[in-house]
C-alpha positions in Angstrom: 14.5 2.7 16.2 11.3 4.1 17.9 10.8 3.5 21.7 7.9 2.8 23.8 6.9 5.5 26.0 8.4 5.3 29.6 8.6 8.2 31.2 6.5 9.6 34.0 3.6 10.8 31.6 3.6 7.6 29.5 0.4 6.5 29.9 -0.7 10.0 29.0 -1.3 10.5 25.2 -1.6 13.5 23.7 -5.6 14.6 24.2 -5.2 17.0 20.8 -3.5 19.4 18.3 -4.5 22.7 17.4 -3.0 24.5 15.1 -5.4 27.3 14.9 -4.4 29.6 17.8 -3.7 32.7 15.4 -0.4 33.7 16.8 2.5 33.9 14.7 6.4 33.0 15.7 8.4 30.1 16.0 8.3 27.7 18.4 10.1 24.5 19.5 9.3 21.3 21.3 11.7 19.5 22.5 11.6 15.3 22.8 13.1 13.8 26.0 13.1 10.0 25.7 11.1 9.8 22.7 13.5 7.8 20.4 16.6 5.8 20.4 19.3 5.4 17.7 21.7 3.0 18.7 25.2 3.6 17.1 25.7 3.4 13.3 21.8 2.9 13.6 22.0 -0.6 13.8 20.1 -2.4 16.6 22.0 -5.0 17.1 24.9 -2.7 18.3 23.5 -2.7 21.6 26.6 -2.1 23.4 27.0 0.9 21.1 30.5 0.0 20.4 32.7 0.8 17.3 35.5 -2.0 17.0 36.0 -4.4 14.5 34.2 -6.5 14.5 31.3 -4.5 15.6 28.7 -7.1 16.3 30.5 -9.6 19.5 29.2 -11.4 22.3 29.0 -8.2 24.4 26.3 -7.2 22.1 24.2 -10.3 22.6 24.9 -10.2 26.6 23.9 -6.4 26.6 20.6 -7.7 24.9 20.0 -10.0 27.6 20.7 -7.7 30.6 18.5 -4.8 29.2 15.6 -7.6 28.4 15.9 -9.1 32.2 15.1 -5.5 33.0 12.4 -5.0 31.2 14.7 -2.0 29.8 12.1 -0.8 26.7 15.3 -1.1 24.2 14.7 -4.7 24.4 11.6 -4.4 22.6 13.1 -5.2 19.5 9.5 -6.1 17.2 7.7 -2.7 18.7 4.8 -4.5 20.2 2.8 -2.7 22.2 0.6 -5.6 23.9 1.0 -6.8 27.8 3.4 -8.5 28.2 5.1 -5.5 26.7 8.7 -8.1 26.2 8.1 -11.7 24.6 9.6 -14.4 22.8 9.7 -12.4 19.6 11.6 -9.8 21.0 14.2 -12.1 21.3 13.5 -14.0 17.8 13.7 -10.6 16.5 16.8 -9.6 18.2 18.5 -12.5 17.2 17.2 -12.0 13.2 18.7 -8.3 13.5 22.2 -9.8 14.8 22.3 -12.2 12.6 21.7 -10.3 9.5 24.6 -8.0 10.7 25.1 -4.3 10.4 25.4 -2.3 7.0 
């Protein structure tokens, strides 16, 4: 699941891309905060835990906690708009939880 943005230079997007410098080499660029994969890569799993059954209550609760505080994994539909957290996050939350993890 992509994230929003929300470290200290999130309201700074990239200006450009060259790739026309003319050196040669490798290089690397390294992503801090830039996307989230919850465990098994299902959503739902909030609390990231592997039991049997792996959806439970704590999953639901963990949704709730990281929504009260405006945490930017609750923004389950990807919205971007202000409020950044809504209604649907929730709808969609409860959609995803429902449908269960594959």
């Amino acid at each position: 699941m992509e994230r929003a943005p929300d470290g200290p230079a999130a309201a700074e997007p990239v200006g450009s891309w060259s790739v026309t410098t003319g050196a040669g080499g490798a290089y690397g660029i390294q992503l801090s905060g830039a996307c989230y994969l919850s465990a098994g890569g299902c959503y739902a799993n909030c609390d990231g835990s592997t039991g049997n059954p792996l959806l439970t209550a704590n999953d639901f609760q963990c949704f709730l906690n990281k929504y009260a505080a405006n945490d930017t994994y609750a923004n389950c539909d990807g919205s971007t708009g202000n409020p950044l957290l809504t209604a649907n996050d929730f709808q969609c939350f409860l959609n995803k939880y429902a449908a269960g993890c594959t």
